[in-house]
TIKOL-856440 format. One record per residue (C-alpha): residue in one letter; x, y, z. Coordinates in steps of 0.05 Angstrom, whole numbers, plus 5000, padded with zeros to 4 digits. Example, Ala and Ser with C-alpha at 12.3 -4.5 7.8 and 13.67 -1.06 7.14 Angstrom:
// residues 2
<"A"; <5246; 4910; 5156>> <"S"; <5273; 4979; 5143>> 
//
This chain:
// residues 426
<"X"; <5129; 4555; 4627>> <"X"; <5178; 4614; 4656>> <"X"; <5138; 4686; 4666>> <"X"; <5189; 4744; 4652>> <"X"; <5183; 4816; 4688>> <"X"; <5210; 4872; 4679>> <"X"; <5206; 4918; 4744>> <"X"; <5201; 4985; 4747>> <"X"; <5222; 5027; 4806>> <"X"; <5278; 5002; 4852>> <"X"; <5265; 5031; 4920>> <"X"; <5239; 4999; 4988>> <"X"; <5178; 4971; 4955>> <"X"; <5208; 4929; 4901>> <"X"; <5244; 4889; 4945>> <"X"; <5185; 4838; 4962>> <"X"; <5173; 4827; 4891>> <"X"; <5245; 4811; 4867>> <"X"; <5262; 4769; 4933>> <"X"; <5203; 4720; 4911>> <"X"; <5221; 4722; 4833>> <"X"; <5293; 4706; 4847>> <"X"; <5281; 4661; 4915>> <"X"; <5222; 4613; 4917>> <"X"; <5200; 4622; 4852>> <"X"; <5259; 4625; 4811>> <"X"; <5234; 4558; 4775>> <"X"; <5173; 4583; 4746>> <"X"; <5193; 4669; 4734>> <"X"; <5249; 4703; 4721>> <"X"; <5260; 4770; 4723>> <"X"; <5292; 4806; 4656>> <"X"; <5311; 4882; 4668>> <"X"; <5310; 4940; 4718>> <"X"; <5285; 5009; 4710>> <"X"; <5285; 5071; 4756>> <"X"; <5296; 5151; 4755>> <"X"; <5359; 5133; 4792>> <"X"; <5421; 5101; 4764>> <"X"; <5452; 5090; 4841>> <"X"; <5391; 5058; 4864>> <"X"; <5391; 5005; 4811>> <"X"; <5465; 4988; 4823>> <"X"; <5440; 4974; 4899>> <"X"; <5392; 4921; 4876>> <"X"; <5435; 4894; 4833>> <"X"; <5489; 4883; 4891>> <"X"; <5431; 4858; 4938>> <"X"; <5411; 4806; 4877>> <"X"; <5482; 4797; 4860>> <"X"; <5503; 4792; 4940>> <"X"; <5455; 4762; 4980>> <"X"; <5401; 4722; 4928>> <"X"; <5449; 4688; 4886>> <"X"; <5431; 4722; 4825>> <"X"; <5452; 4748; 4756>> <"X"; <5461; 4829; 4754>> <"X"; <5408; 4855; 4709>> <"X"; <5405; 4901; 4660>> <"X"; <5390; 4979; 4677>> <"X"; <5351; 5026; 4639>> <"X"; <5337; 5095; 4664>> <"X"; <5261; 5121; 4661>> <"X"; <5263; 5155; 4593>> <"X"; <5278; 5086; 4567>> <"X"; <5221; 5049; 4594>> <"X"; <5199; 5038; 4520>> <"X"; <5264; 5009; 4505>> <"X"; <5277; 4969; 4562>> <"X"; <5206; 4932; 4539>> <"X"; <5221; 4925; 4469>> <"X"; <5293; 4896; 4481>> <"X"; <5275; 4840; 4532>> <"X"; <5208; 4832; 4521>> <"X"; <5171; 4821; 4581>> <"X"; <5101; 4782; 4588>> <"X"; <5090; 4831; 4641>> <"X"; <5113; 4891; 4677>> <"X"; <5122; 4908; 4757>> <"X"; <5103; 4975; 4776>> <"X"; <5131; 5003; 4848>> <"X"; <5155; 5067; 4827>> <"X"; <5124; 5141; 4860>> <"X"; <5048; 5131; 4865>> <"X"; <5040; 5193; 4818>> <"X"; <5078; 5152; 4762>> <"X"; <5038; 5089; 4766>> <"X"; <4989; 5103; 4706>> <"X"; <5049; 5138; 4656>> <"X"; <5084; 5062; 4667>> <"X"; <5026; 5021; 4666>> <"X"; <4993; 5053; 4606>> <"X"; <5056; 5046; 4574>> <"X"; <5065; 4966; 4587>> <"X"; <4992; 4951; 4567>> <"X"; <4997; 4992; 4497>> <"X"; <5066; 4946; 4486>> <"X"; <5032; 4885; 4501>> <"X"; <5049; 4878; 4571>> <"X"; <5010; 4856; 4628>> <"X"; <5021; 4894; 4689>> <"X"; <5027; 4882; 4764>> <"X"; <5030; 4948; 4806>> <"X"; <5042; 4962; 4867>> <"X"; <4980; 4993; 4913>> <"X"; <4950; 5051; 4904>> <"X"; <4935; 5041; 4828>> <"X"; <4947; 5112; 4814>> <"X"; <4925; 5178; 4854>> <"X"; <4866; 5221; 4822>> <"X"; <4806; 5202; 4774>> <"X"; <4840; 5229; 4708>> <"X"; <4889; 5182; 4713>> <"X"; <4844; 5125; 4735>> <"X"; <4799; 5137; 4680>> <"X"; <4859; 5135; 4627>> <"X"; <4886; 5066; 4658>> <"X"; <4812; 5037; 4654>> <"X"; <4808; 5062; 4588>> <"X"; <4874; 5028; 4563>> <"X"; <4857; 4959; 4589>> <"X"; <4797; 4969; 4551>> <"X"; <4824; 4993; 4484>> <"X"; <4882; 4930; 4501>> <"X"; <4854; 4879; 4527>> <"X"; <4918; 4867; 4573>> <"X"; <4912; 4847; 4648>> <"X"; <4923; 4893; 4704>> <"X"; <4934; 4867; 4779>> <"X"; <4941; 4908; 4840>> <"X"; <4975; 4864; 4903>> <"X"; <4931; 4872; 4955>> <"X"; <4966; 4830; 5004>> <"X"; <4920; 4846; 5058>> <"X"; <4869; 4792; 5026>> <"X"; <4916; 4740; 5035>> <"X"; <4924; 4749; 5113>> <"X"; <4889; 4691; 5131>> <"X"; <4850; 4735; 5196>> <"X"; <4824; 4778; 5130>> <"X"; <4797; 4721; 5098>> <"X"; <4769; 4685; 5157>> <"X"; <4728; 4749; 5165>> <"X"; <4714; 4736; 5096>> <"X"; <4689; 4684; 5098>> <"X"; <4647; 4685; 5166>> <"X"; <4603; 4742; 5125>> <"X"; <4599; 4703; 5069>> <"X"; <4566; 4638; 5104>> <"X"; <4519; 4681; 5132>> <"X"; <4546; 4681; 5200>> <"X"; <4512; 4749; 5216>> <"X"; <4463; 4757; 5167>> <"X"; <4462; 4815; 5120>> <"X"; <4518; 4866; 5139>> <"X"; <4480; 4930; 5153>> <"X"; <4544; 4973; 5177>> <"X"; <4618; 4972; 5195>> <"X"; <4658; 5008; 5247>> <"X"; <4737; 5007; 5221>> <"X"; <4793; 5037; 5257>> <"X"; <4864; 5030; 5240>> <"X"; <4920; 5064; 5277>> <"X"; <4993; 5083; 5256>> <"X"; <5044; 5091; 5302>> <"X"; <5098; 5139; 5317>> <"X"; <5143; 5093; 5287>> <"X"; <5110; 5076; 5212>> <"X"; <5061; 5135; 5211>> <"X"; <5116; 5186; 5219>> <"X"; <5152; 5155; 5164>> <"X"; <5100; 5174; 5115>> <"X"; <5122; 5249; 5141>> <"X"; <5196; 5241; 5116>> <"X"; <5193; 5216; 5051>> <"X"; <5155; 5240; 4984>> <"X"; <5092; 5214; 5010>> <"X"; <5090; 5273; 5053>> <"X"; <5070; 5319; 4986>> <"X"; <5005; 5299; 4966>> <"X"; <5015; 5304; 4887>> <"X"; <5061; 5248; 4898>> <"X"; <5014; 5196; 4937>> <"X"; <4936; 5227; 4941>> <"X"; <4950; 5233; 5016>> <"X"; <4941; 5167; 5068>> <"X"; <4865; 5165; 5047>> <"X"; <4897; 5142; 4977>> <"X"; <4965; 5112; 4987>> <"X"; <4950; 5075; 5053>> <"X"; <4874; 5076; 5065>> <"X"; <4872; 5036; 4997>> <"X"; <4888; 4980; 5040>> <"X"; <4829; 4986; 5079>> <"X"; <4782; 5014; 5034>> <"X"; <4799; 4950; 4987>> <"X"; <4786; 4899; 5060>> <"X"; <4719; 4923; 5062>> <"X"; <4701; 4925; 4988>> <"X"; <4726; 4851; 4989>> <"X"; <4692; 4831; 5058>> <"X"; <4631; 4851; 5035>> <"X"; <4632; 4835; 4959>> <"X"; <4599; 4909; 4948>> <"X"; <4624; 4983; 4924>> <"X"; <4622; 5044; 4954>> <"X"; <4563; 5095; 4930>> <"X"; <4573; 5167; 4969>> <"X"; <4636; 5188; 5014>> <"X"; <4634; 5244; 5063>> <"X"; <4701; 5254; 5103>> <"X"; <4735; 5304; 5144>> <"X"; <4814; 5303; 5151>> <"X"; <4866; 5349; 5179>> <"X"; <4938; 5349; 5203>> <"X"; <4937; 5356; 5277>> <"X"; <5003; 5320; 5302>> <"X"; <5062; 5326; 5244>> <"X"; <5083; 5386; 5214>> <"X"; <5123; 5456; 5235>> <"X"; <5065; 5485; 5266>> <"X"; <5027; 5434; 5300>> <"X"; <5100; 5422; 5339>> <"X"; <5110; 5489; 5362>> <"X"; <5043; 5498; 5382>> <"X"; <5064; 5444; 5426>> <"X"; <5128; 5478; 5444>> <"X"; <5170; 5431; 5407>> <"X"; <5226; 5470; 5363>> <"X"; <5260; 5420; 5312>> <"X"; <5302; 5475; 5269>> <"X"; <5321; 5434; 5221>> <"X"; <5303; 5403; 5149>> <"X"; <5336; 5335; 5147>> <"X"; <5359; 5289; 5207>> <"X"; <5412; 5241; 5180>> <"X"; <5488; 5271; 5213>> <"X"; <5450; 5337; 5247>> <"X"; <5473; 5339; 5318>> <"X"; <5407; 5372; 5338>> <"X"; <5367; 5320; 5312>> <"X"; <5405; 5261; 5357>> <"X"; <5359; 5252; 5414>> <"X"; <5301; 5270; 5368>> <"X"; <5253; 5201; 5370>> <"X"; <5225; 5217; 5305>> <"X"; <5280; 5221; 5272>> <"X"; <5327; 5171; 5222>> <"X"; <5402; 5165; 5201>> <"X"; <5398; 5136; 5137>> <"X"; <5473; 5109; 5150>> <"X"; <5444; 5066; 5195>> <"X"; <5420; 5005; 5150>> <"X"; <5465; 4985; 5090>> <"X"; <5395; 4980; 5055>> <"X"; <5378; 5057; 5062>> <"X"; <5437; 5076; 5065>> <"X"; <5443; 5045; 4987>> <"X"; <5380; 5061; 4966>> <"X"; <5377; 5133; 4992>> <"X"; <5436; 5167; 5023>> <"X"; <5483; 5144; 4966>> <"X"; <5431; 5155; 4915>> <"X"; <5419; 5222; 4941>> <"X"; <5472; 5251; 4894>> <"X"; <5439; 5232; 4837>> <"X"; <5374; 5262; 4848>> <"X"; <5370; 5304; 4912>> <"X"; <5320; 5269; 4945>> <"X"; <5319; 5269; 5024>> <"X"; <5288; 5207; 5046>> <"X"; <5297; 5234; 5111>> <"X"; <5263; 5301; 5131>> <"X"; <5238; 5328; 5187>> <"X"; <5177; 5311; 5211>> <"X"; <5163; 5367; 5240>> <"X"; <5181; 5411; 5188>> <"X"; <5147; 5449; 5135>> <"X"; <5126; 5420; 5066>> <"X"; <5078; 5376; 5091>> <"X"; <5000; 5369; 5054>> <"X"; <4978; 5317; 5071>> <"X"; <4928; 5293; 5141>> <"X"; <4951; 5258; 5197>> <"X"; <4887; 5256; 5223>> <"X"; <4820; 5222; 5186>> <"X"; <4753; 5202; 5192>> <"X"; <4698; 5182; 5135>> <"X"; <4636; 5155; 5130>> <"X"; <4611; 5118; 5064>> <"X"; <4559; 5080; 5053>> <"X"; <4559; 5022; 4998>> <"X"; <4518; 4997; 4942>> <"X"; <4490; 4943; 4982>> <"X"; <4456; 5000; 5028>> <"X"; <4512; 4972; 5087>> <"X"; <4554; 5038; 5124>> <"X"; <4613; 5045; 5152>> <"X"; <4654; 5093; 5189>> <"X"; <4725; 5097; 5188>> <"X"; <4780; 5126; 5218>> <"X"; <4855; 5142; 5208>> <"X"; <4907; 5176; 5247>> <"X"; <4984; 5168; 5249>> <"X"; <5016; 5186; 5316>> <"X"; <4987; 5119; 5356>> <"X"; <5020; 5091; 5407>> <"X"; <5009; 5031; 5383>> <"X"; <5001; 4988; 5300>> <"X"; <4941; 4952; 5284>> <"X"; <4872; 4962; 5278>> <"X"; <4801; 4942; 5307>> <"X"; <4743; 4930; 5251>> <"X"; <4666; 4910; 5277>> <"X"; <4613; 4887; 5224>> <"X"; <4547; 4886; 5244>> <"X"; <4493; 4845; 5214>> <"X"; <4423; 4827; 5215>> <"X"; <4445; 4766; 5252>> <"X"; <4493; 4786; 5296>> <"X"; <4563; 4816; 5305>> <"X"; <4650; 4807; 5283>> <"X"; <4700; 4839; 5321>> <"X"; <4769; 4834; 5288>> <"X"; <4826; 4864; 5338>> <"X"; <4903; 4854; 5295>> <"X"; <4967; 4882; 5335>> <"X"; <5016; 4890; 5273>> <"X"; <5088; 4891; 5280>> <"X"; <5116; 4971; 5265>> <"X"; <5163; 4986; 5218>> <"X"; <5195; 5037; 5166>> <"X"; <5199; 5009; 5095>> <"X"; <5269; 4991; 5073>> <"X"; <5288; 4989; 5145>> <"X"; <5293; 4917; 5148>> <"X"; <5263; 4859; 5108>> <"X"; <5211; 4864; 5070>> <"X"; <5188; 4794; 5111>> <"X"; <5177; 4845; 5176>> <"X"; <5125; 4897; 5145>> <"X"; <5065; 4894; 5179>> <"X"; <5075; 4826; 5209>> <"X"; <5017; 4807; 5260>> <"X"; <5038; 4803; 5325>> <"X"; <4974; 4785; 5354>> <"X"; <4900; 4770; 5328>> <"X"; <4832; 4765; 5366>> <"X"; <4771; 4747; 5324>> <"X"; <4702; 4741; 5352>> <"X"; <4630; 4717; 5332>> <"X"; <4580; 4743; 5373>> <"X"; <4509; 4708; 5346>> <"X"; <4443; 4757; 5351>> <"X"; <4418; 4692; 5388>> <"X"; <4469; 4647; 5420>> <"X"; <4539; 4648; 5459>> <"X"; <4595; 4693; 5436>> <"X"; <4655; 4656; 5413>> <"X"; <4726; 4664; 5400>> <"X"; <4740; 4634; 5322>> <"X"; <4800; 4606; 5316>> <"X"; <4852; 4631; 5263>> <"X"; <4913; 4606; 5238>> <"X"; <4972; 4645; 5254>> <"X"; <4992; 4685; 5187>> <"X"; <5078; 4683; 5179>> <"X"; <5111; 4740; 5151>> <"X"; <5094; 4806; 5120>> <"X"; <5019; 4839; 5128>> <"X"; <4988; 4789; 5166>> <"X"; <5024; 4730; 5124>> <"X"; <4993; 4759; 5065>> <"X"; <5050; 4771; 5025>> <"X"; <5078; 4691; 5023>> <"X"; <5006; 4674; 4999>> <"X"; <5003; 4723; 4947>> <"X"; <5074; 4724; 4921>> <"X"; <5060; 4650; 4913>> <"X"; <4990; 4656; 4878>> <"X"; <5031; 4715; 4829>> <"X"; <5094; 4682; 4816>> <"X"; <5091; 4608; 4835>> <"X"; <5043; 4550; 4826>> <"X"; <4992; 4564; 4873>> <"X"; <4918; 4549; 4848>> <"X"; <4885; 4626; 4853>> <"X"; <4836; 4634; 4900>> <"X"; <4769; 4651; 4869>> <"X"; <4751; 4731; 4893>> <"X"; <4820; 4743; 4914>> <"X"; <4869; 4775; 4867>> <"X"; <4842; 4846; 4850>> <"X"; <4838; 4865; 4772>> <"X"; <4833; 4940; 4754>> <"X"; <4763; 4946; 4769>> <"X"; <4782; 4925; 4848>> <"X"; <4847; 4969; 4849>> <"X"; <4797; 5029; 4822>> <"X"; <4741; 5026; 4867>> <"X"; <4791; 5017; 4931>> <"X"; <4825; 5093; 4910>> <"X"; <4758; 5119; 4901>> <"X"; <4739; 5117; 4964>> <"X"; <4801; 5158; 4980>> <"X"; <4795; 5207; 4925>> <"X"; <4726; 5222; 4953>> <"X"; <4743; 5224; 5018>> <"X"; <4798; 5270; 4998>> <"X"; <4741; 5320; 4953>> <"X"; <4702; 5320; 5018>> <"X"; <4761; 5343; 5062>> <"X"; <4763; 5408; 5009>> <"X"; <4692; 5420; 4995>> <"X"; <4663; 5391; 5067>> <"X"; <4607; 5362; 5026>> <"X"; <4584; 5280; 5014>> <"X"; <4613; 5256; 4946>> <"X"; <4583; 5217; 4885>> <"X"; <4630; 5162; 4874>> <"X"; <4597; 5139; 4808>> <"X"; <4615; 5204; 4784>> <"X"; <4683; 5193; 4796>> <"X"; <4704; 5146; 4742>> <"X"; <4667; 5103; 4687>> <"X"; <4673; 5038; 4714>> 
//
């Protein structure tokens, strides 16, 4: 039987979704309708469907006829990649219409608006899913899986790093991301992610959160304390900004170039400012601690100027120790394929027993986007894959994985430890 969707929100992110509907899966889901803020932007991705997948232009709605859109083609369920603020206004909305809903990661930003999407699948009874590719990448679930044979006993704490270069990190600096009303800062919007890896490693939930976060690197201040003077607001056609590494023509690519710069018109967003500029609220630079309901720690930590992508994780156990070292490939999302974000490059995985020889476990070589993640999920979602028991996250998993964040982000403000349970009723 053919799945319909209906997506909502049409830039960078979107692409992975549709590419799969209309590509490899086109047999068993088919996608109905587009909706976005932006008329421009939708007329892109119907040229790229149109153009380069073989497709059928779709019909456009505009994002005061969401409602409309739903009760015209009737979708079984509804793709969510629009801003991170507007996650809970369109999946509230597809659940009460009967929808289910697959949305893009983080769920939404703050506890009010977690609390009203738990409380609609609830009062619905629909099905909310939140892609976390990351599960997928088969180094993630070899970690996985290692804990969960008991390879080093019980987990008693984990030390996670994960870097951002200057390349991907400063893109979260250009774009809307950069305000955190729109995205609940990286903590929410990319350390979701992460928070979700360990949640799902270690089959637990996190209790209390105490974090401290700044920006240290990005921003108009932070550069001229450095002696760096970048007087302008935008880089795309400003002659100053030419030899500036950190900054992006949106001409360059005909995807942003028809996804942003000609959609700029419409809307007057710059998908290119300066990263060095002002307007910026949210850290660069992060570190937490939480510790879980299984009693197990961790400490974490976040910053975005790296020189290089990836990141290091170390459980430690009862019975010994896992070191997980992943060199991703960079990028900036809608620079290229969607195939090419976060791609591993290179992957070192190591058992060392309490007891014993250390070892080197062997993992297969993930192809494609975050780790090789995406294939296997997009293929689990949209195709006939069998679902892998404990892997596709539900509400309740797309919750706890932004609480961690929200905390984190409560601690940076009040530099006190945070409740998590009295975050949200889960």
């Amino acid at each position: 039987m053919t799945k319909t969707y209906a997506l909502v929100g049409t830039g960078g992110r979107a692409r992975m979704f549709y590419e799969a509907i209309l590509g490899p899966h086109k047999d068993q889901s088919r996608l109905v309708a587009l909706c976005d803020t932006n008329q421009v932007r939708m007329d892109f991705t119907n040229k790229v469907i149109v153009e380069e997948l073989g497709g059928t232009a779709l019909p456009t709605y505009k994002a005061a006829d969401f409602p409309r859109m739903i009760a015209e083609h009737k979708p079984s369920t509804i793709i969510v990649t629009s801003i991170d603020r507007t996650h809970h206004h369109y999946i509230i909305a597809a659940l009460e219409a009967g929808c289910d809903v697959i949305t893009e990661k983080p769920m939404t930003t703050d506890p009010e608006k977690c609390q009203a999407i738990l409380d609609a699948v609830e009062r619905t009874g629909r099905n909310v899913r939140v892609t976390f590719n990351y599960r997928y990448a088969p180094h993630n679930s070899a970690l996985r899986e290692l804990i969960a044979e008991g390879a080093i006993g019980k987990v008693t704490s984990v030390h996670f790093e994960w870097l951002l270069d200057t390349r991907h990190g400063a893109d979260y600096f250009r774009r809307w991301h950069r305000d955190k009303r729109n995205s609940g800062g990286l903590m929410v919007h990319k350390s979701t992610h992460h928070f979700d890896l360990v949640n799902f490693w270690l089959g637990t939930r996190p209790d209390t959160v105490f974090a401290m976060g700044d920006l240290k690197f990005y921003g108009r201040a932070n550069a001229e304390e450095r002696g760096v003077f970048t007087p302008y607001t935008r880089t795309t056609g400003v002659e100053a900004a030419k030899n500036d590494p950190f900054a992006i023509d949106l001409t360059s690519t005909p995807v942003q170039k028809g996804l942003y710069w000609d959609a700029e018109k419409e809307d007057g967003y710059q998908r290119d400012q300066n990263v060095f500029g002002d307007g910026i609220s949210i850290e660069d630079t992060m570190s937490v601690m939480v510790r879980y309901a299984n009693k197990a720690v961790m400490t974490y930590s976040l910053y975005a100027y790296a020189p290089w992508e990836g990141f290091n994780v170390a459980i430690n156990g009862t019975g010994g120790r896992l070191e997980l070292t992943v060199h991703e490939n960079s990028y900036i999302n809608a620079g290229a394929g969607s195939e090419t974000e976060g791609a591993a490059k290179g992957v070192k995985l190591y058992h060392f027993p309490l007891h014993g020889e250390p070892r080197v476990v062997p993992v297969k070589h993930g192809e494609g986007g975050h780790g090789g993640g995406d294939k296997i999920m997009l293929e689990e979602i949209f195709g006939n894959a069998t679902p892998r028991p404990g892997y596709g996250a539900n509400h309740r998993d797309g919750a706890l994985s932004i609480l961690t964040g929200i905390a984190a982000n409560k601690s940076f403000e009040t530099g006190l430890p945070v409740d998590v349970k009295g975050l949200v009723r889960l």
